[in-house]
C-alpha positions as CSV (number, residue, x, y, z in Angstrom):
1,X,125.9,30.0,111.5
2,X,129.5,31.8,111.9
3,X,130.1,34.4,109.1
4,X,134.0,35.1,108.7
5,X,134.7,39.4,107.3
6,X,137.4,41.1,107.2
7,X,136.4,44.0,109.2
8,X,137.4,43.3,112.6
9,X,135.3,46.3,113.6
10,X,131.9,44.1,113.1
11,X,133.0,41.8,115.5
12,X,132.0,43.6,118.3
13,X,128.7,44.8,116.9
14,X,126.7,42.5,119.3
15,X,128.9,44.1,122.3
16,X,127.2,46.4,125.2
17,X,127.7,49.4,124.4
18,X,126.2,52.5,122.9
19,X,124.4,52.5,119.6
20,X,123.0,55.2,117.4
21,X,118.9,55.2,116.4
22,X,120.3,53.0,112.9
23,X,122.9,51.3,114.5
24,X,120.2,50.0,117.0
25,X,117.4,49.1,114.1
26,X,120.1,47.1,112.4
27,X,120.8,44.8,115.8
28,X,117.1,44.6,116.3
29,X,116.7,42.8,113.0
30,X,120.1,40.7,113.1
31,X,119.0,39.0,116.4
32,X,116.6,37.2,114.7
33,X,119.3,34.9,113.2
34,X,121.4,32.1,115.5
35,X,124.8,34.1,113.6
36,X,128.1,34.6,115.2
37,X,130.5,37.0,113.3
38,X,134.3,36.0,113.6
39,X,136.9,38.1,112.2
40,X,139.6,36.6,109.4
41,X,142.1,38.4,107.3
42,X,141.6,39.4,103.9
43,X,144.7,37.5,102.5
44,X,142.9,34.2,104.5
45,X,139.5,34.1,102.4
46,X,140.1,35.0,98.9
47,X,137.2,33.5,97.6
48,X,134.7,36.3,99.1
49,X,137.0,39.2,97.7
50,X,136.9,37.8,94.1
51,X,133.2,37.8,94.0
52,X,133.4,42.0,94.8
53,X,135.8,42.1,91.7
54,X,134.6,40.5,88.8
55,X,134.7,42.5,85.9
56,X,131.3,41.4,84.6
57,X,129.5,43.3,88.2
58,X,130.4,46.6,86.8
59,X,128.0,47.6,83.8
60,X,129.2,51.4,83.5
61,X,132.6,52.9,84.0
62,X,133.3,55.0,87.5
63,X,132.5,58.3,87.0
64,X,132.9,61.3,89.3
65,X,130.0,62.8,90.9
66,X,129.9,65.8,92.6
67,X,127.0,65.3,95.5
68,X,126.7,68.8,96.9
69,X,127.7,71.6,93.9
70,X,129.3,74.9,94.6
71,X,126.1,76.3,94.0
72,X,124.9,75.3,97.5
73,X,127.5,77.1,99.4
74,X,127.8,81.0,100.1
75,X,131.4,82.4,100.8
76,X,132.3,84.7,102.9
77,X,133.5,86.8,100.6
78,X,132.7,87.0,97.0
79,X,135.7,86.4,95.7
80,X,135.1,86.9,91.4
81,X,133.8,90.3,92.4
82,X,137.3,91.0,94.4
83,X,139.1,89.5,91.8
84,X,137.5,91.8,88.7
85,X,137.7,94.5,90.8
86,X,141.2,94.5,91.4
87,X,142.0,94.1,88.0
88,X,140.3,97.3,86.9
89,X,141.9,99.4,89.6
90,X,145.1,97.8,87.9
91,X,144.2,99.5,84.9
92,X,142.3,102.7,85.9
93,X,144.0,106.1,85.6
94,X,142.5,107.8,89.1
95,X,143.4,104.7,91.2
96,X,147.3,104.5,89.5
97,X,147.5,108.4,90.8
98,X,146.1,107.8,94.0
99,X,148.7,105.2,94.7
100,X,151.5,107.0,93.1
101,X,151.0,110.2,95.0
102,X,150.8,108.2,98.1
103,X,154.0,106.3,97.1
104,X,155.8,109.2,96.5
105,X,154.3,110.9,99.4
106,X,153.8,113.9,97.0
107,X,150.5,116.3,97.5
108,X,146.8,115.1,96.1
109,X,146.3,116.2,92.5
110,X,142.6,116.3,93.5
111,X,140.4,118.0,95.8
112,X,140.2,115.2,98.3
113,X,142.7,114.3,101.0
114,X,145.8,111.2,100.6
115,X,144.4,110.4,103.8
116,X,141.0,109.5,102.7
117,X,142.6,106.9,100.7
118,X,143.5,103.3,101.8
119,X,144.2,99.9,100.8
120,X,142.9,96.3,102.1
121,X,143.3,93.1,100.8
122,X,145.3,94.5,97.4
123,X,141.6,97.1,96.7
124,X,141.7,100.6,96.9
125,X,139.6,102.4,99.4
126,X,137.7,105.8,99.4
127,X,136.6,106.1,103.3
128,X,136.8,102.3,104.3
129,X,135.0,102.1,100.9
130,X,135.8,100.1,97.9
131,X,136.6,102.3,95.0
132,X,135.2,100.8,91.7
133,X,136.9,102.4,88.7
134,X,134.9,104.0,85.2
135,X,134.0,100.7,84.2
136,X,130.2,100.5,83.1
137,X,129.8,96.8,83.2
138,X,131.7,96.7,86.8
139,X,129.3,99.2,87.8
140,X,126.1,97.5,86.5
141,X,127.4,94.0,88.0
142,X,127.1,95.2,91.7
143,X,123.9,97.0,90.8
144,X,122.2,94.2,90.0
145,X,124.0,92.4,93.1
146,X,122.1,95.5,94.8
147,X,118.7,95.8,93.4
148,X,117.9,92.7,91.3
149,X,118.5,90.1,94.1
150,X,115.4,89.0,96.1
151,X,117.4,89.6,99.0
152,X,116.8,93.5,98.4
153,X,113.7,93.5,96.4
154,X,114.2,96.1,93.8
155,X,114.6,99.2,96.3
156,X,114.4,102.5,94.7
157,X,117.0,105.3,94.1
158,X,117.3,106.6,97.4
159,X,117.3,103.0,99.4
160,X,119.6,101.6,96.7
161,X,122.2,104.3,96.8
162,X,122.4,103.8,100.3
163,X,123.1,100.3,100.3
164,X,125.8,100.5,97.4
165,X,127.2,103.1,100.1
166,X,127.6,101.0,102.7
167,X,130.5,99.2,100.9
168,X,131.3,100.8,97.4
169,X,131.8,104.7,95.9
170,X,132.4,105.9,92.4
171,X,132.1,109.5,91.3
172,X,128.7,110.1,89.9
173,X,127.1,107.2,92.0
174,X,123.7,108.7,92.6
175,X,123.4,109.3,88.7
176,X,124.6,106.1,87.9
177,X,121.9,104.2,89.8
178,X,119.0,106.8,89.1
179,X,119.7,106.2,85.2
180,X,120.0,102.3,86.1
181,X,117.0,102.2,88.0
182,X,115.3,105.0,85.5
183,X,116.0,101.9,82.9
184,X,114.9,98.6,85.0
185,X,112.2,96.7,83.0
186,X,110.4,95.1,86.2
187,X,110.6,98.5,88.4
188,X,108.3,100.4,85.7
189,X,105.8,98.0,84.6
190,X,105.0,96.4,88.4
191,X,105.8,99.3,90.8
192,X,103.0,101.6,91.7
193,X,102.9,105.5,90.6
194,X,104.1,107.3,93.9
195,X,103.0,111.1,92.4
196,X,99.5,110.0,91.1
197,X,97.6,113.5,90.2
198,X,95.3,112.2,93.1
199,X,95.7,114.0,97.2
200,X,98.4,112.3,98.9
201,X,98.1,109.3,101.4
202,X,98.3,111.3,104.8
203,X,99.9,109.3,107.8
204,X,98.7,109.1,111.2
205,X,101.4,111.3,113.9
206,X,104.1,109.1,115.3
207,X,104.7,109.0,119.1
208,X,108.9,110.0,118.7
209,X,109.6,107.9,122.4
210,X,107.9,104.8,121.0
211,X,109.8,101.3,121.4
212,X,109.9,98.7,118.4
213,X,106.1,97.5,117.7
214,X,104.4,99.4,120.4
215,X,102.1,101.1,117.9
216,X,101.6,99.1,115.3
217,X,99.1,98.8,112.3
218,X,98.0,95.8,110.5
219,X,95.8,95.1,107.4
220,X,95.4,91.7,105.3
221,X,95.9,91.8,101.7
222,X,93.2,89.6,100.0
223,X,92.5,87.4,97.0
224,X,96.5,86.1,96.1
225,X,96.4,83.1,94.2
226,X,96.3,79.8,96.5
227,X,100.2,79.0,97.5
228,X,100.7,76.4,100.4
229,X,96.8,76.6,101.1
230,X,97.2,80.4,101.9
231,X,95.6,82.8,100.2
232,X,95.7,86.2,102.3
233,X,98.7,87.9,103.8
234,X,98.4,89.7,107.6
235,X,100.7,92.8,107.3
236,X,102.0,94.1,110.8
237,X,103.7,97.5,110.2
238,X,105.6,99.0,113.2
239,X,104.2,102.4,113.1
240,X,105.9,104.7,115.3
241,X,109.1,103.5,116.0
242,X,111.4,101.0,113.4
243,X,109.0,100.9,110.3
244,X,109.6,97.3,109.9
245,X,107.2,94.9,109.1
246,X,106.0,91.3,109.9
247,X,104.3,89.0,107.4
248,X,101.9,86.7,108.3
249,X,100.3,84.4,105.8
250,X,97.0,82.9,106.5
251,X,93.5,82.5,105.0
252,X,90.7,85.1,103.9
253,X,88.4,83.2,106.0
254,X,90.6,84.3,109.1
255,X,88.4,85.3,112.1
256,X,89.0,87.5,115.4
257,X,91.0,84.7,117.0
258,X,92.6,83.8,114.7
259,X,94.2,87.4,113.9
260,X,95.3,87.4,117.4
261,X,97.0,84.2,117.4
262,X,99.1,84.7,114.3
263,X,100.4,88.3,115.9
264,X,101.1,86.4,119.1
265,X,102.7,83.6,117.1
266,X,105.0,86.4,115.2
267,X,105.0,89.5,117.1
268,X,104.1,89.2,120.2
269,X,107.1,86.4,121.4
270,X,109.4,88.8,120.1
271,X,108.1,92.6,121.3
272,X,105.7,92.1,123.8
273,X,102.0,93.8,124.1
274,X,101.3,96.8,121.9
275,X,100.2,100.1,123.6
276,X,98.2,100.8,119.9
277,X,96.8,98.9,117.4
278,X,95.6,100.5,113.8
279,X,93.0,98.8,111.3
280,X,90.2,99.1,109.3
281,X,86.6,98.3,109.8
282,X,87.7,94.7,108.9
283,X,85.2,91.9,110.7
284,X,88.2,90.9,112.6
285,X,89.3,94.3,114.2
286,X,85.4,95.6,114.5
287,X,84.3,92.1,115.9
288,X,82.9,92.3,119.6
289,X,85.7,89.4,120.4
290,X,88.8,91.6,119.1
291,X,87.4,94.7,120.7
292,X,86.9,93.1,124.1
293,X,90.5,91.3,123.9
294,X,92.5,94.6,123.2
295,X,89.7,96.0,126.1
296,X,91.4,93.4,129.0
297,X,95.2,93.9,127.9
298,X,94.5,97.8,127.8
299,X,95.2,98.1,124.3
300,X,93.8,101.1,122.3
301,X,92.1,99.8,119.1
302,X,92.2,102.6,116.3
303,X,90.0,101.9,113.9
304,X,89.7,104.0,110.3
305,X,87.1,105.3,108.5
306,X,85.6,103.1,106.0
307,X,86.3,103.6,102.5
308,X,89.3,105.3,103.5
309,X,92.9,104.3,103.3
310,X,94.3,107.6,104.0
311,X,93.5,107.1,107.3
312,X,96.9,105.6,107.8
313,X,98.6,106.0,104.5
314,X,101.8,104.2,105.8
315,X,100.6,100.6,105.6
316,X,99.2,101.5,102.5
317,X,102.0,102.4,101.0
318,X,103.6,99.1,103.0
319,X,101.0,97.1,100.9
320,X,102.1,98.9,97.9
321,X,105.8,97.8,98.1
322,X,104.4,93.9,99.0
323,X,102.4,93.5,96.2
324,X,105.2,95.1,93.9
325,X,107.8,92.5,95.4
326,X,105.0,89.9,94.7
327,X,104.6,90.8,91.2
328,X,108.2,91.3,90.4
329,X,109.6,87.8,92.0
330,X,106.4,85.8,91.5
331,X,104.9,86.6,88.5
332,X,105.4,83.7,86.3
333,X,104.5,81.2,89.2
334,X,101.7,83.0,91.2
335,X,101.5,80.1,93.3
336,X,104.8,80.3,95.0
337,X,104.2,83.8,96.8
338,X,103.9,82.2,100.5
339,X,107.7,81.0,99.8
340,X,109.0,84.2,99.1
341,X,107.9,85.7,102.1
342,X,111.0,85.6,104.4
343,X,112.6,87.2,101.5
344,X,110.4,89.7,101.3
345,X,109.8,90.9,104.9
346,X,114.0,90.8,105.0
347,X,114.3,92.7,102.3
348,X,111.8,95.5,103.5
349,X,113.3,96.2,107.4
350,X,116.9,96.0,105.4
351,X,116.1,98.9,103.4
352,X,116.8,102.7,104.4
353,X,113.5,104.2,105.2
354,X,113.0,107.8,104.0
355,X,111.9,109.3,107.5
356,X,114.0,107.3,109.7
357,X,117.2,107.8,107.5
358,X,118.3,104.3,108.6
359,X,116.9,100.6,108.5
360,X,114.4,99.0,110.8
361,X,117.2,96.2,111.2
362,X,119.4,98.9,112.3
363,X,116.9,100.5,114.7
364,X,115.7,96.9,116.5
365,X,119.4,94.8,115.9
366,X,121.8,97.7,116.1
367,X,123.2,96.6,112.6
368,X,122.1,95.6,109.0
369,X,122.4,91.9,108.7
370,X,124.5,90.7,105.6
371,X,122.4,90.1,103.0
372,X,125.2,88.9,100.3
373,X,128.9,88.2,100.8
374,X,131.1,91.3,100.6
375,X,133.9,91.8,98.1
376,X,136.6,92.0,101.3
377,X,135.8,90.5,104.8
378,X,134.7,93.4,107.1
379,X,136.9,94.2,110.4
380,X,135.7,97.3,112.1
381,X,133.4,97.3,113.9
382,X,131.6,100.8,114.8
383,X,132.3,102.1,118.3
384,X,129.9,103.2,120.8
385,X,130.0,107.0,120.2
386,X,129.3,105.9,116.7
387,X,126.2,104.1,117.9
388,X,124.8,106.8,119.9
389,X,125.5,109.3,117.6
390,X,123.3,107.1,115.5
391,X,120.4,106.8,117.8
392,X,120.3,110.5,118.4
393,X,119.8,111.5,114.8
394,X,116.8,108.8,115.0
């Protein structure tokens, strides 16, 4: 049978050479017909192009579909933030004096220095920071940019004033979010209350020399509703040294082994053997199995005393913070916890911690990974007298 197309390029479809996966499963089948393709113009059969046009084959008019929507891209830079933004420091009073007095090269009318003052990509800048004029709904945009998104977690005052730092400053900044936050629905009814009337959680002394995960503590919380066929979650806190976690979820029924294969699965390919390890009484810690494993790698096993978290009070207050992610975020579908997870454990080592003054990502990467795209693309990066200055205040 000879087939005559158009497309010369099919006539060598049955030639030696290379072939992708598809390409192949399409020549498998073919050779099971005696066919020969030939090529021949389009102007030379007619007939077979008038059959792909008649009028009666198409039963709806073309319409435009968009396959991939804008929503499934992320910019570098987010540019309707720049973009309002700019047009309020158009219109604000401070920012027109700043520039003026710069301009004119005339002294600061306020207490700060010119030279504090820049400009990049048509923003003014306090301190390589953007400068967001008295504008409350501009304000309460990149607050919610900052402490609704999952990618953050709803952080509290201190660990949300930091991050708005990092990249934005207002005058009254630290009111502003306190009163925000002070105000935020979720943040009062699912967070816990961190000054109950009850002694404080007390927690264990930290070895100040300690590497990333060398002491570590870990704890499951119990009972979640059924979500991907998990229904517990293995907390790993790093105790002495970053404060960052590692989320494991698994399955109340988990035994000995199988709480040391999920930490070599997720901690150990990453930071090694730990010098420490800090649990309850659990079966799988207390277990003659776990005790004996931790026993040949010359790991010290530090068990609590039952029926008492404040023991180690810092992965209970690490539990705390997951469950009142958990609640926040997956509230109104309980059964979708275990896919909120990476969000979660990013959104806890990207926060500030209160003792370390810094982030575990910053501690174990040397930087805060970008969590959203910033209103102008950053360029500096921070020197190495910077970075040690850094890891001495640690």
């Amino acid at each position: 049978m000879i087939i005559w197309c158009d497309h010369k390029n099919l006539s060598y479809f049955r030639a030696a050479r290379r072939l992708t996966p598809r390409q192949s499963r399409w020549n498998l089948f073919l050779s099971q017909f005696d066919i020969s393709i030939t090529h021949k113009p389009g102007k030379d059969i007619p007939g077979a192009d008038s059959l792909s046009r008649r009028p009666d084959y198409g039963t709806e008019p073309d319409e435009e579909r968009t396959l991939l929507p804008n929503t499934l891209f992320i910019g570098r830079i987010d540019v309707d933030l720049h973009n309002r933004i700019k047009e309020s420091q158009a219109t604000d009073q401070l920012a027109n004096t700043i520039l003026r007095a710069k301009t004119l090269n005339i002294p600061s009318p306020f207490k700060f220095s010119l030279d504090d003052w820049t400009t990049d990509s048509d923003l003014l800048l306090f301190r390589k920071r953007i400068y967001i004029p008295d504008n409350k709904d501009l304000k309460q945009q990149i607050l919610h940019l900052f402490h609704d998104l999952p990618s953050f977690g709803h952080p509290g005052i201190f660990k949300t004033t930091s991050f708005i730092r990092q990249h934005y400053w207002w005058p009254g900044l630290t009111i502003f979010v306190k009163n925000f936050i002070n105000g935020c629905a979720a943040c009062q009814q699912m967070k816990i209350n961190t000054h109950p009337t009850t002694p404080p959680l007390t927690p264990i002394p930290a070895d100040p020399s300690a590497l990333p995960f060398q002491s570590v503590s870990i704890d499951f919380i119990t009972d979640l509703p059924l979500s991907n066929s998990f229904d517990s979650l293995m907390v790993i806190v790093d105790h002495d040294s970053s404060k960052g976690i590692v989320l494991c979820p698994c399955n109340k029924t988990i035994d000995a082994l199988g709480t040391a294969l999920l930490y070599h699965q997720n901690v150990y390919r990453r930071f090694g053997l730990p010098k420490r390890i800090i649990s309850d009484r659990g079966p799988q810690f207390a277990s003659h199995v776990f005790q004996t494993l931790c026993s040949r790698l010359s790991i010290k096993s530090k068990l609590s005393t039952a029926y008492h978290p404040q023991t180690d009070g810092q992965t209970e207050r690490a539990n705390q913070e997951i469950e009142a992610y958990l609640r926040i975020y997956c509230g109104t579908a309980p059964n979708t916890w275990a896919e909120s997870i990476p969000d979660l454990e990013f959104s806890h080592n990207l926060q500030t911690h209160s003792v370390t003054k810094t982030s575990p990502f910053n501690i174990i990467l040397g930087y805060n990974p970008i969590p959203i795209p910033p209103a102008i693309e950053p360029t500096n990066l921070p020197s190495l007298s910077e970075r040690l200055r850094l890891l001495s205040t640690i």
